[in-house]
N, C-alpha and C positions, 0 to 999 in steps of 0.2 A: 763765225756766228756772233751775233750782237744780242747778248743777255739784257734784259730788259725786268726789270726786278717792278712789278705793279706798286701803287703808290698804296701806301699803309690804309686802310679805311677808318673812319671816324673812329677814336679811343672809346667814347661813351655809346656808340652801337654797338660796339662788338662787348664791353661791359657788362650790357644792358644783356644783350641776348644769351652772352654766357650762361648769366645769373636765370635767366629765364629757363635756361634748357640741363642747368646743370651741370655743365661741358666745360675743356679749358677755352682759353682764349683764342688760342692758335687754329679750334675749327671753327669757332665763332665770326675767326676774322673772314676766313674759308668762306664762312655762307652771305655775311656782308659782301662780300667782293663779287658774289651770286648775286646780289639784289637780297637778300633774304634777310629781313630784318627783326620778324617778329615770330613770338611763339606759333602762333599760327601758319606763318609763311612758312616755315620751319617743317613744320606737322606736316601741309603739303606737298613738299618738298620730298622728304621723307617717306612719307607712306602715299606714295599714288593713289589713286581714284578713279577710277570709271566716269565715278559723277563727277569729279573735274573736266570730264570733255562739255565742249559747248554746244550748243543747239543748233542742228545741221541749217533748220529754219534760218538759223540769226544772217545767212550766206545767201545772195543776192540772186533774183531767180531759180534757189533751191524748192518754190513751190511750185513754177512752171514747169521743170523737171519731173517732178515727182508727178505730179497732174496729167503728162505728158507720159510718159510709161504707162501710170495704171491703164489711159486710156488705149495702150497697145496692147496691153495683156487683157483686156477687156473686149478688142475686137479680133482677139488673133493675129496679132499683126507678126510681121519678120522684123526682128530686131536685127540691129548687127555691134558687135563692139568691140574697136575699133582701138588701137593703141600704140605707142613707139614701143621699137625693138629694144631698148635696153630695157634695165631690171625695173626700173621706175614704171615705164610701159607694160611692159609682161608680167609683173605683179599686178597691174590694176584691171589689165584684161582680164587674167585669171579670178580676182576677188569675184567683177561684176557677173562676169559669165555664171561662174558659181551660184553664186545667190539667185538670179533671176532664174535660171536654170532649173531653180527647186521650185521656181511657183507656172514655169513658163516655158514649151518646149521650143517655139520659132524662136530660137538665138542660136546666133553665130559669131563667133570670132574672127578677127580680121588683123595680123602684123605686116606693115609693109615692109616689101624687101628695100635691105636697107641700099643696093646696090642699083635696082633695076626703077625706085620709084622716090629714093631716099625719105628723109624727116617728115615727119605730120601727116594730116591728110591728104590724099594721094587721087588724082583723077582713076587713075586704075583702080581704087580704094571703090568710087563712088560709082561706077560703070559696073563694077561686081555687084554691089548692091542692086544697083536699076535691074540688071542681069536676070539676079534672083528672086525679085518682088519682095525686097527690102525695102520696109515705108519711113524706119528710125536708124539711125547710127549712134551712136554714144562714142565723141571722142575720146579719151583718154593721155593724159601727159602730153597733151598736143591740140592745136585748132585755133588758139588765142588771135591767134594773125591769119589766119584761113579766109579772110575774106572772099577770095574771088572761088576758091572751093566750095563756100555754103552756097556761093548764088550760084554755081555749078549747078549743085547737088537739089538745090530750090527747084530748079527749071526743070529737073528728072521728077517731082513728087516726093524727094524724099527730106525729112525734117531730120536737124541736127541737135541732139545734145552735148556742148560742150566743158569737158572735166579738166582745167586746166591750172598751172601755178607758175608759168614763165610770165614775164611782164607785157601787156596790153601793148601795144600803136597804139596809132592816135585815135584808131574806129575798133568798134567791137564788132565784131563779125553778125551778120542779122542769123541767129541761128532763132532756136525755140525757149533754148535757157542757153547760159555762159555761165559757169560756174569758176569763177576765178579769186582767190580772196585778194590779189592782186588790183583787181579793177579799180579805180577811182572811189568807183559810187558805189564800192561797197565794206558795211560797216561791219562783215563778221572778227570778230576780236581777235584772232590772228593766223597770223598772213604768210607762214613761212610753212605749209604743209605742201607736200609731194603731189606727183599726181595721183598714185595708189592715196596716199590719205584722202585726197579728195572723194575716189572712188568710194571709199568706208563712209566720208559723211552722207555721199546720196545713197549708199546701202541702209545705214541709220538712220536717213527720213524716211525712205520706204519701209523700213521693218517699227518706225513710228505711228507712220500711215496706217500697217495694219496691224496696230495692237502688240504686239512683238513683243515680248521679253528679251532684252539688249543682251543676255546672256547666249542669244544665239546666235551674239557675231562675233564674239569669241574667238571661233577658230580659224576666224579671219586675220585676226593680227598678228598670227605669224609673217604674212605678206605683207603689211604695210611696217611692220620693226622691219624687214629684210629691206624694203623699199626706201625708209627714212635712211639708211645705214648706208646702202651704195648712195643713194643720188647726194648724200653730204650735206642737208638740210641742218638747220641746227636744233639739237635734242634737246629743246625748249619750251616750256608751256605744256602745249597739246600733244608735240612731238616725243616728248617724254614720258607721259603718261601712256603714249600707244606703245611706243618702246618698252616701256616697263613690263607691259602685259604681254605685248606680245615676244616679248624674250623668256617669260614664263612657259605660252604654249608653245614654241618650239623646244624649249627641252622638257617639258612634260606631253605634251602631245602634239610632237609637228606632222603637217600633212603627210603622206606617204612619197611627193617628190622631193620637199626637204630633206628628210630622212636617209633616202635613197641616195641624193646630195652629200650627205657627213657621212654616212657608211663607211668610206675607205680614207678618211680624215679619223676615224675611229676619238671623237670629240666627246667628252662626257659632259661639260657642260659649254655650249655657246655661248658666246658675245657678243657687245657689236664688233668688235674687232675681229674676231671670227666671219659676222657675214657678210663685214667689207673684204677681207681678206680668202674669206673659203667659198662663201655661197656667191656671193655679186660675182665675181670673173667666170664662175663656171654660167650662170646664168647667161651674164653678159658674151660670153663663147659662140650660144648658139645664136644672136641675131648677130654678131659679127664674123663668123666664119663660117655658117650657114643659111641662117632660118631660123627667126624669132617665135615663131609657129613651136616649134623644139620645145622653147621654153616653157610656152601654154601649157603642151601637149605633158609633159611633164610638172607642172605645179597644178593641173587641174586633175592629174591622175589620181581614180581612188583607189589603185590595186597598184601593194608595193612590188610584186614579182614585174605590171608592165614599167611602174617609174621605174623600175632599178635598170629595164632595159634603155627606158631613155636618159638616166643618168650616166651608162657605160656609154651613150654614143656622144653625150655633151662631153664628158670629160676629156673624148677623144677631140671635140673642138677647141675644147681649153686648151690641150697639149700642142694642136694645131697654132694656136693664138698666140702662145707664148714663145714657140721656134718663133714665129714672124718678126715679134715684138724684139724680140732678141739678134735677130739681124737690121731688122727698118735703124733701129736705134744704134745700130753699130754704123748704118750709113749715113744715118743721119748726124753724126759726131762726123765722122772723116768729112760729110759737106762744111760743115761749119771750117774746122779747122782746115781745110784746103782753101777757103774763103775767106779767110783771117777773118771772120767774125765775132769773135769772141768778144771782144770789146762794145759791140753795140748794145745797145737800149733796150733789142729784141734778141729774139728767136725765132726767123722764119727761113721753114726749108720747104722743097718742093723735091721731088721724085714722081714722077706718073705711073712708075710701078711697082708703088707700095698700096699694101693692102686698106684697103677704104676701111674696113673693119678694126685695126689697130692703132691707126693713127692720132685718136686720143690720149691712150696710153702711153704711144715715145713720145706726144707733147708734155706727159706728165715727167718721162722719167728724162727729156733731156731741162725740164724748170729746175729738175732734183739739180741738174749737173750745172747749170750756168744760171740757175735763180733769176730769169728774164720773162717777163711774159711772151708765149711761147704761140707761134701758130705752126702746123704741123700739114703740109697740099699734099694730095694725089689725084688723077685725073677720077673722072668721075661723069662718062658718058663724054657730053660734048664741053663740058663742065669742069673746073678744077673747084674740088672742096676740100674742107679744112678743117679742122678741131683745133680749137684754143685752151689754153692753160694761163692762169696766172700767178702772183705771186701772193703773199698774205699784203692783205692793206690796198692792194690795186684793182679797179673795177675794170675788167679787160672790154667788158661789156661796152658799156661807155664807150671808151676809145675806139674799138671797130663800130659803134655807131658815128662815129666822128668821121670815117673812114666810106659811109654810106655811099656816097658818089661815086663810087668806082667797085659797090659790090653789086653783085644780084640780089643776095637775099641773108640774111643773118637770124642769128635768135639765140637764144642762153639765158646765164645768168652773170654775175656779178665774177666768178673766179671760171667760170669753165662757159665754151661757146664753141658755134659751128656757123660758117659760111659758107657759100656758095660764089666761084666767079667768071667771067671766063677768063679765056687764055693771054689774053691781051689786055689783060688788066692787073695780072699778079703784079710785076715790076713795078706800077704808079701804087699797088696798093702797098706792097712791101715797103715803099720808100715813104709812104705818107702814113703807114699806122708806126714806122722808126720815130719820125718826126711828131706824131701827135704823144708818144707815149715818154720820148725826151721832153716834148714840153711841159708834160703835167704829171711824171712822176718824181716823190721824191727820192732820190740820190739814196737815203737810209733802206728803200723798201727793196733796195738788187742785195743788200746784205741780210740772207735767212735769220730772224728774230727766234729767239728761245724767251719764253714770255715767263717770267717766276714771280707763284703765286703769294712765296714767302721764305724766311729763314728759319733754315729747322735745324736744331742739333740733336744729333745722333738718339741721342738720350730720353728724348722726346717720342721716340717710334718703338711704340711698344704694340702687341696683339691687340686691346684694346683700342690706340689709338689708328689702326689699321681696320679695325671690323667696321669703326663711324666711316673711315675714308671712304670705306666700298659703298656704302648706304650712299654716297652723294651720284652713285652711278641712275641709270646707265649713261655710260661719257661720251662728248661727241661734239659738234662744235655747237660755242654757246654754253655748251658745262662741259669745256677738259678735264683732264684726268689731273690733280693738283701735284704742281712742278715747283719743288722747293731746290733753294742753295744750301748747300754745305761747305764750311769756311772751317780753314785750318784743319784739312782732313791729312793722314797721313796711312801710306800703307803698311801694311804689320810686314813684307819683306817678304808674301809669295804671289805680287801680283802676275801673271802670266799671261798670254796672248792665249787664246784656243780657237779653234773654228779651223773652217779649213783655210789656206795659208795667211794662218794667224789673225785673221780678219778683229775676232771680235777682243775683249780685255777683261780679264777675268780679276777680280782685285778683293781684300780684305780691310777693312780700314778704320781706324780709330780717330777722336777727335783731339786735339791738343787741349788741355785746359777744359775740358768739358766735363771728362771721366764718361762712362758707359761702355758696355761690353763692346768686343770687332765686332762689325757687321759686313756682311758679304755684298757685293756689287758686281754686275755686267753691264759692259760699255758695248754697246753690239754697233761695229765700225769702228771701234777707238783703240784697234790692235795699234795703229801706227804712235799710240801718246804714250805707250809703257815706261819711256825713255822721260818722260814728265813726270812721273810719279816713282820710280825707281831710284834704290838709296835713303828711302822714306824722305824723300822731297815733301814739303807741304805743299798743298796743292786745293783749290774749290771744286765743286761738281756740283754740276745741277743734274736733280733726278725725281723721279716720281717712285714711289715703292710698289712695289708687287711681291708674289711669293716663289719662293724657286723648291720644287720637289726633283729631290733627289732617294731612289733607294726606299722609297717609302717614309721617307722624313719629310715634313714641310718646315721651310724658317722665311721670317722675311729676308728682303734683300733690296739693295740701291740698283734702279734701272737707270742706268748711268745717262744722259743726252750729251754731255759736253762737258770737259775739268781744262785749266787753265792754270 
């Protein structure tokens, strides 16, 4: 690990704002190193707002959009909408469906499979519609690069709205609107929202349209917190404000398939870390080991006895997903190390019979293991496709566009991507995205960074200065969770291993030269350092705090990352 300790911010900002907010210095510097410099920013910061969201208008063809609906709800028309199978997708089809649903009965939902028609919109997609006397489609999480699908879909009669947040080509697809905060030429103030957010701003220019009181979409942002949380967007600005909210109504009133979702996680109060870790994989289960439909069908449900039944069948896809994950990834290590690969620049394996559905996930868990930016093949019809991973600080993106001459088709973002090739191109492309991603990464970015927001002694972490910590939530990238050093730590002489064979590091520890009470700490992975810190060794730790309940007692405690 390469500890990376942030450069101190301005002495007289963080002064200034202290004095301003009444607070020590130490969370002053905190919110400095946020961008947060003044009483007000601070305020905002602090207490979210509603009316912090921006004006769906201010987002480029959000009035052709909206224009463009009414006038289908006004002739009867067959809507359809349309969405990717992951959580991103299946949240934003469920909000719109929802919503429209209350003013409009011709709508329909549409996931493609991800196996028989893969990524975006889909020929099969636009042929159902013609099918059914479907006159609209509303993209969702997908379409930005659909060109030759809109003029498809043009030459059938049918008009596209496009909801999207990947980044643009060089053309915009001729649909009716492109709603992208990404595009060039548009000036909505910011640019980092999902595709379920997007779905929320065109819901809140139509419930603008008609007079609405903004209180009635509400019970919508349980779906877009769950949406911003998997897809890893950063909980920033707009995205934090939705987060805010909507992490409230999932634990005061989440829909009937959420719910149905945490039942047997038996959670009393969600996070984001919870709905990246509890809700997103079960979500994400049913378009990758079955049917993204699943997930609809379950987060659109209004009766919890039927979501509880489609939560019992996703879970069995989860449980499905995770045997997979657990083998692909165990063969995909034995390719490498039978390949002496270890040593290179990347990570790229192929197997034709691993599941199409998984193969994001062991790109993630083999970056955990050899910190390379990572692509992940399996065949894929006549096709070999692939999910990408990368490392913090490297734009993977980028470099398999560098790589464009020997793919099919690509798309993502900046740390995570999917491609498309054929079969006689894997080899030229393996050997030229080595070669592009040696030439232009640095050498520091293959060594995992622990980023520390400051110096803190022991003595400094009191109830208090813990209740302010949580107030900087909800955390996520863009506002992490604040990772302080502790110097000259030592253990009081019962640190132990626990977990099962000893994995994690249970410790007690005091500061030299500091004075304040032991404080309790868990290293979870750092069983194998006990031999570091044993004998009361002095010893650093960078950690973030949390609370550990034990017995009905809460205390704080050191969330151990890494000691040296």
């Amino acid at each position: 690990m390469r500890w990376t300790l942030k450069a101190a911010p301005d002495t007289e900002k963080v002064q200034t704002l202290a004095k301003a907010l009444g607070t020590d210095t130490i969370i002053a510097s905190l919110l400095v190193q946020r961008g947060i410099e003044t009483f007000e920013q601070a305020r905002k910061f602090f207490r979210p707002s509603l009316d912090d969201l921006h004006d769906p208008f201010l987002m480029k063809d959000m009035d052709k959009a909206v224009e463009r609906l009414q006038e289908a709800f006004q002739n009867g028309e067959n809507i359809l909408v349309f969405g990717d199978y992951d959580v991103d997708g299946t949240t934003a089809v469920s909000l719109l469906y929802s919503y429209i649903r209350e003013y409009h009965e011709n709508v329909a939902t549409y996931i493609p499979d991800r196996y028989d028609e893969g990524y975006g919109i889909s020929i099969k997609g636009i042929d159902f519609a013609s099918d059914n006397d479907i006159s609209l489609i509303i993209a969702l999480d997908c379409g930005i690069k659909a060109i030759d699908k809109i003029e498809y879909a043009t030459q059938k009669g049918i008009d596209f709205i496009i909801c999207d947040h990947h980044r643009p080509g060089e053309r915009i697809p001729d649909a009716v609107a492109v709603l992208d905060p990404k595009r060039e030429d548009c000036d909505y103030p910011y640019d980092e929202l999902c595709g379920c957010g997007i779905a929320f701003k065109l819901v809140q220019a139509l419930a603008l349209t008609n007079g609405e009181e903004f209180t009635g979409l509400t019970p919508y942002l349980d779906l877009v917190a769950t949406a911003i949380a998997a897809d890893i967007v950063p909980i920033t600005g707009e995205n934090r404000v939705l987060t805010h909210f909507g992490l409230q109504v999932l634990n005061q009133t989440p829909r009937a398939g959420i719910a149905a979702l945490v039942t047997p996680a038996k959670k009393k109060k969600l996070s984001v870390t919870d709905l990246v870790f509890i809700i997103a994989p079960r979500i994400n289960a049913a378009g990758r080991m079955k049917h993204g439909q699943h997930a609809v069908n379950l987060l659109t449900s209004t009766d919890f006895a039927v979501a509880a039944q489609y939560a019992l069948e996703i879970e069995e896809y989860n449980q499905d997903r995770k045997d997979k994950d657990r083998q692909i990834t165990r063969e995909a290590l034995e390719q490498i190390e039978t390949n002496n690969e270890q040593e290179r620049f990347t990570t790229v394996v192929y197997n034709e019979e691993w599941h199409k559905g998984v193969i994001g996930i062991v790109a993630s868990r083999l970056t955990e293991t050899y910190y390379r930016p990572t692509l992940v093949f399996t065949r894929s019809g006549e096709k070999l496709a692939a999910s990408a991973r990368s490392v913090k600080g490297f734009d993977v993106y980028s470099a398999i566009e560098a790589c464009e001459d020997v793919l099919e088709q690509f798309g993502g973002h900046k740390y995570a991507a999917g491609l498309t090739l054929t079969e006689n191109q894997y080899l030229a492309f393996k050997e030229k995205f080595e070669q592009t991603v040696s030439q232009t990464i640095n050498p520091q970015l293959l060594v995992p960074e622990i980023t520390i927001d400051a110096i803190l002694q022991l003595k400094q972490i009191t109830p208090k200065f813990y209740r302010i910590l949580k107030q900087f939530g909800p955390f996520g990238p863009g506002n992490m969770t604040p990772v302080f050093l502790g110097e000259n730590l030592q253990d009081t002489g019962f640190g132990k291993t626990v977990g099962e064979e000893g994995k994690h590091l249970r410790v007690t520890v005091t500061q030299t030269g500091y004075g304040g009470a032991p404080l309790g700490g868990i290293g979870f992975n750092l069983g194998e350092k006990l031999g570091q810190i044993s004998n009361k060794k002095p010893f650093s730790a960078i950690f973030s705090i949390d609370e550990n309940e034990w017995n009905g007692h809460t205390s704080l405690q050191l969330k151990i990352r890494d000691l040296r």
